[in-house]
C-alpha positions as CSV (number, residue, x, y, z in Angstrom):
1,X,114.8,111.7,4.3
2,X,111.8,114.2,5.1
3,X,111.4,116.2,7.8
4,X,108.2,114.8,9.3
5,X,107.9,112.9,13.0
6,X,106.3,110.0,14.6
7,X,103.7,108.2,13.1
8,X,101.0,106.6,15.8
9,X,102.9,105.5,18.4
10,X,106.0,107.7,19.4
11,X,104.6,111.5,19.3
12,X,107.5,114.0,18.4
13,X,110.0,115.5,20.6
14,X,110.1,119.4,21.3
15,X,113.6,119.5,19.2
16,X,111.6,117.6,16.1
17,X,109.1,120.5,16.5
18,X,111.7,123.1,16.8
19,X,113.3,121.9,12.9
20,X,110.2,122.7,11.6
21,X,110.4,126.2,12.3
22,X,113.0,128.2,9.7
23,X,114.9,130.2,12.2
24,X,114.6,131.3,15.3
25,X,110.9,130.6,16.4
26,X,108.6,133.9,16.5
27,X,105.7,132.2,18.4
28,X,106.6,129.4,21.1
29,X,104.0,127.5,23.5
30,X,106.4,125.4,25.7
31,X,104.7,122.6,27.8
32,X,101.3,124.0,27.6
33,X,98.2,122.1,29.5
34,X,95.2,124.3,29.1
35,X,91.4,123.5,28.7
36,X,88.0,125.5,30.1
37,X,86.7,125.7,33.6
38,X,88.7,122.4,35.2
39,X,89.0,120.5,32.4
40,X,92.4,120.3,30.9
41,X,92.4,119.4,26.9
42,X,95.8,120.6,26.0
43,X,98.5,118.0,27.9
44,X,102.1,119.5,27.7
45,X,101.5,120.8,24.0
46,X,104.6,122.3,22.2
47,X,104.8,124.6,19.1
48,X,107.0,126.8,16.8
49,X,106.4,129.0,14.5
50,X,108.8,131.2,12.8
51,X,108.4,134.6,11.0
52,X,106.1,134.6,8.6
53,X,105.9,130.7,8.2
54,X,102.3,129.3,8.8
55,X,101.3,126.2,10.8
56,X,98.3,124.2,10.3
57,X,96.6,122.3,12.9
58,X,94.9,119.2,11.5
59,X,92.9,116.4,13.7
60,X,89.4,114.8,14.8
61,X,86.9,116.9,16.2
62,X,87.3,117.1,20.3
63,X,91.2,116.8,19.5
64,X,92.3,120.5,21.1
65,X,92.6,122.4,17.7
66,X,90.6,125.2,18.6
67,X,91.5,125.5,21.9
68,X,95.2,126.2,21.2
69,X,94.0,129.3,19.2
70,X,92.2,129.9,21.8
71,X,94.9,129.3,24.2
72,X,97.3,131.3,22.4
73,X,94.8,134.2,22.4
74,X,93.5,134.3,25.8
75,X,90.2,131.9,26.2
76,X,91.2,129.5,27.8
77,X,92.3,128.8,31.2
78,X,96.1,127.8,31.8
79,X,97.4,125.2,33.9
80,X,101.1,125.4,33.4
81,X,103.4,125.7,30.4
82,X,104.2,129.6,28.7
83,X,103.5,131.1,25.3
84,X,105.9,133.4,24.4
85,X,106.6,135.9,21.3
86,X,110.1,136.9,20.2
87,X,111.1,135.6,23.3
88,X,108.9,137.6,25.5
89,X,106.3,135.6,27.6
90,X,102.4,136.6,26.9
91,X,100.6,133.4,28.4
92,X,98.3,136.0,30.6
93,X,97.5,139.0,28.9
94,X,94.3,139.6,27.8
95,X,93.0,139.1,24.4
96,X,93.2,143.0,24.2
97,X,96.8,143.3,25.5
98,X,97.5,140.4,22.9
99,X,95.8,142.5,20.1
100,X,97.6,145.7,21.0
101,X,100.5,145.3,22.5
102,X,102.5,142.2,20.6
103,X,99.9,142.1,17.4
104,X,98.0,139.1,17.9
105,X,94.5,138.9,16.0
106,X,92.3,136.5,16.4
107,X,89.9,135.7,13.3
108,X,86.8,133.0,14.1
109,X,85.4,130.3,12.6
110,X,81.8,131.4,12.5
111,X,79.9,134.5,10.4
112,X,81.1,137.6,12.7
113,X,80.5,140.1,10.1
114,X,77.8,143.0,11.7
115,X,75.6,142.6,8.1
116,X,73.5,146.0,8.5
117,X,76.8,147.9,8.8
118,X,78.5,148.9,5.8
119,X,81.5,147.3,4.2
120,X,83.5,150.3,5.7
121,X,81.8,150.1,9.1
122,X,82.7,146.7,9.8
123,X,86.4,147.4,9.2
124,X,86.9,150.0,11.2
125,X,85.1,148.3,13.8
126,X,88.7,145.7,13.3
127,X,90.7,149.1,15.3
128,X,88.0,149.9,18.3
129,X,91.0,149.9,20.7
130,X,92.9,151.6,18.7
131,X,94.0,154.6,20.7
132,X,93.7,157.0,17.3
133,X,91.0,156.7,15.3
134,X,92.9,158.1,12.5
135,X,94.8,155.5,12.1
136,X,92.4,152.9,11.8
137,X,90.6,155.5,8.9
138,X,94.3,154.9,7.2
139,X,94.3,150.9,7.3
140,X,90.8,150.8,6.5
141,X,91.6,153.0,3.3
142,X,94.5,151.1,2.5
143,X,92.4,147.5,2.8
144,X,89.8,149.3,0.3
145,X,92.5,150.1,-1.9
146,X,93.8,146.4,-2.1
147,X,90.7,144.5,-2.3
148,X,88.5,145.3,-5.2
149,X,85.0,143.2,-3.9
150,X,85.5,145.1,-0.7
151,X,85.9,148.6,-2.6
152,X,83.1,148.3,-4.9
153,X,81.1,147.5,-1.7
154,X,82.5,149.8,0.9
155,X,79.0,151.7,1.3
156,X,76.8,148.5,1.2
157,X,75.8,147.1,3.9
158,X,77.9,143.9,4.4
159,X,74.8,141.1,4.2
160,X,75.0,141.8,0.6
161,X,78.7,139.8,0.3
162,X,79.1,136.5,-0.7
163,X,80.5,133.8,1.3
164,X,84.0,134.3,0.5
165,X,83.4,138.4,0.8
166,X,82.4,137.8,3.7
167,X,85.6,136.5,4.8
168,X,87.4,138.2,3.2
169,X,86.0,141.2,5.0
170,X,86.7,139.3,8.6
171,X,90.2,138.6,7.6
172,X,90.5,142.2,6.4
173,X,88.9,143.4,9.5
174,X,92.0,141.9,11.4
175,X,94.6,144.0,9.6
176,X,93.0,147.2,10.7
177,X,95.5,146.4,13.8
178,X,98.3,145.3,11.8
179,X,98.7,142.3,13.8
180,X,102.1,140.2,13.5
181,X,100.3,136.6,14.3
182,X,97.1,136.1,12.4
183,X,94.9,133.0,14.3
184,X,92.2,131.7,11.7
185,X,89.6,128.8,13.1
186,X,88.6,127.4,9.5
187,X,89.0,129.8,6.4
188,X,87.1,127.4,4.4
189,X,84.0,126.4,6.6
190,X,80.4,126.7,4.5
191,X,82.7,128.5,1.3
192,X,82.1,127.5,-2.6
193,X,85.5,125.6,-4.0
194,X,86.3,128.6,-5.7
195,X,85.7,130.9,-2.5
196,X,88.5,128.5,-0.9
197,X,90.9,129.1,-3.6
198,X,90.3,132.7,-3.1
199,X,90.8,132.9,1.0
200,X,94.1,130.7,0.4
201,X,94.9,132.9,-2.0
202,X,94.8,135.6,0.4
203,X,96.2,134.2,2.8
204,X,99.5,133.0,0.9
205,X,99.9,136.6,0.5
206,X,99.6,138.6,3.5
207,X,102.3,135.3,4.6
208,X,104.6,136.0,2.0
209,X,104.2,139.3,0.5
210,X,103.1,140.7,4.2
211,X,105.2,138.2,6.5
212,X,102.6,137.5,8.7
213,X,102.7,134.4,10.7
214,X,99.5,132.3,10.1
215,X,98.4,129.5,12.8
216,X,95.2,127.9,11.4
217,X,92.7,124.9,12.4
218,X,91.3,123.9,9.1
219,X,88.8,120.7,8.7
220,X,90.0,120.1,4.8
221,X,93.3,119.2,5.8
222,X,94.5,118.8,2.2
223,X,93.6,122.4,1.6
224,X,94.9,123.4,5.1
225,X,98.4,121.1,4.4
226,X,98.7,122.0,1.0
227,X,98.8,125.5,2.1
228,X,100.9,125.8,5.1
229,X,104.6,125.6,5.8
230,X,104.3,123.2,8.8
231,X,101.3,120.7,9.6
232,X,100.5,119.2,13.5
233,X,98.3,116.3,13.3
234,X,96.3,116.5,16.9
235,X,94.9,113.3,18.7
236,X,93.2,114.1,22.4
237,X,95.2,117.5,23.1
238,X,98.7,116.0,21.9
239,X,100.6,116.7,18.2
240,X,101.1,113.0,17.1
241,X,102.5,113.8,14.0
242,X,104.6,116.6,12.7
243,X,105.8,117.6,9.7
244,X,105.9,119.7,6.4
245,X,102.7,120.5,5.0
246,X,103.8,118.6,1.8
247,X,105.3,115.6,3.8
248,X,101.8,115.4,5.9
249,X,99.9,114.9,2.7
250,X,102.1,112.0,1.6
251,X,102.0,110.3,4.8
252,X,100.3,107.7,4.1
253,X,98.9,107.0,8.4
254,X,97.5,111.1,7.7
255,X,96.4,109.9,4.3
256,X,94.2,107.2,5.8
257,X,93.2,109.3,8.6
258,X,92.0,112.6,7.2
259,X,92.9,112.7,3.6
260,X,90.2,110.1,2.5
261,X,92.4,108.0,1.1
């Protein structure tokens, strides 16, 4: 029997959730209604995550995806519910205090790269609260040293990347704050096939060579399921189906709902 819950009809329980995650979870939302201004679009929304395991949010457009990064990073306005890390509540610290204090880093869905700074500049900009400069010099170096396209570019300015470099660089730009929790609104939006492949790539190993925890929203759910660990399948601010990434993509209800097939 897989481990995958509900299909239309019965949503799944918190303790279905809670098997998902390997161990004891390292990011928690417990019965979370959020939304912007007064209008809610989170309705008592559950989640875990453990240690370096990544969970991808799948769904319709409108269905909440975005605003549970959002939620989880400090955009959004909270009704009732807590997020916690490691068993430590967060649900109402700033985006900064969320950065800095328990390594949460936030990386969006459209082109934030500053593209008449260098390749350099813009990662360095990833640690402007750090409190030492120094150390931000000492990621930054240690980014270059990892990622070729980047090094072979570090003094050009950053409009000169390709698609996928250019992600790369934002996902890069992250790490500067060696964040625990890495939040990623569409790796693949507007990338080349093989770009994807490359930012999955990636991806895969700053989760399992790095053991960061990676939540991600990701409109080619295939690509988004065949990646992750966990999958949520979101209809109007509610997880109607959970499972394995692998289980999702046989499901057939997911299958005929986002898979194209």
């Amino acid at each position: 029997m897989t481990d995958q819950y509900s299909v239309l009809g019965e949503a799944p329980k918190k303790d279905d959730l809670k098997k998902l995650s390997k161990s004891d979870a390292h990011l928690t939302i417990s019965n979370l209604s959020a939304g912007y201004g007064k209008m809610e679009i989170l309705h008592d929304f559950d989640l875990f995550v453990s240690k370096a395991q990544s969970l991808c949010l799948i769904g319709p457009n409108g269905a909440g995806k975005s605003t549970i990064l959002h939620s989880i990073y400090g955009f959004t306005n909270i009704f009732s519910g807590k997020i916690e890390i490691d068993g430590k509540e967060i649900t109402n610290l700033t985006p900064a205090e969320k950065l800095k204090t328990v390594g949460i880093a936030y990386i969006l869905q459209d082109n934030s790269v500053f593209p008449d700074m260098t390749v350099e500049e813009n990662l360095l900009m990833g640690g402007y609260i750090k409190d030492k400069t120094e150390e931000s010099y000492q990621e930054a170096e240690k980014i270059l040293e990892k990622y070729e396209r980047l090094r072979n570019r570090r003094n050009q300015p950053a409009k000169v990347l390709s698609g996928g470099e250019r992600r790369l660089l934002e996902i890069s730009r992250a790490l500067v704050m060696k964040p625990s929790i890495l939040l990623i609104d569409e790796p693949s939006i507007g990338l080349e096939p093989k770009y994807i492949d490359m930012v999955f790539e990636i991806l895969g190993d700053l989760q399992n060579n790095e053991k960061k925890t990676i939540i991600l929203v990701e409109q080619n759910a295939k690509k988004g399921l065949q990646f992750a660990d966990i999958g949520y399948v979101l209809v109007s601010g509610e997880t109607a189906i959970a499972g394995k990434g692998d289980d999702l993509l046989n499901n057939s209800d997911v299958g005929r709902l986002f898979l194209g097939g």
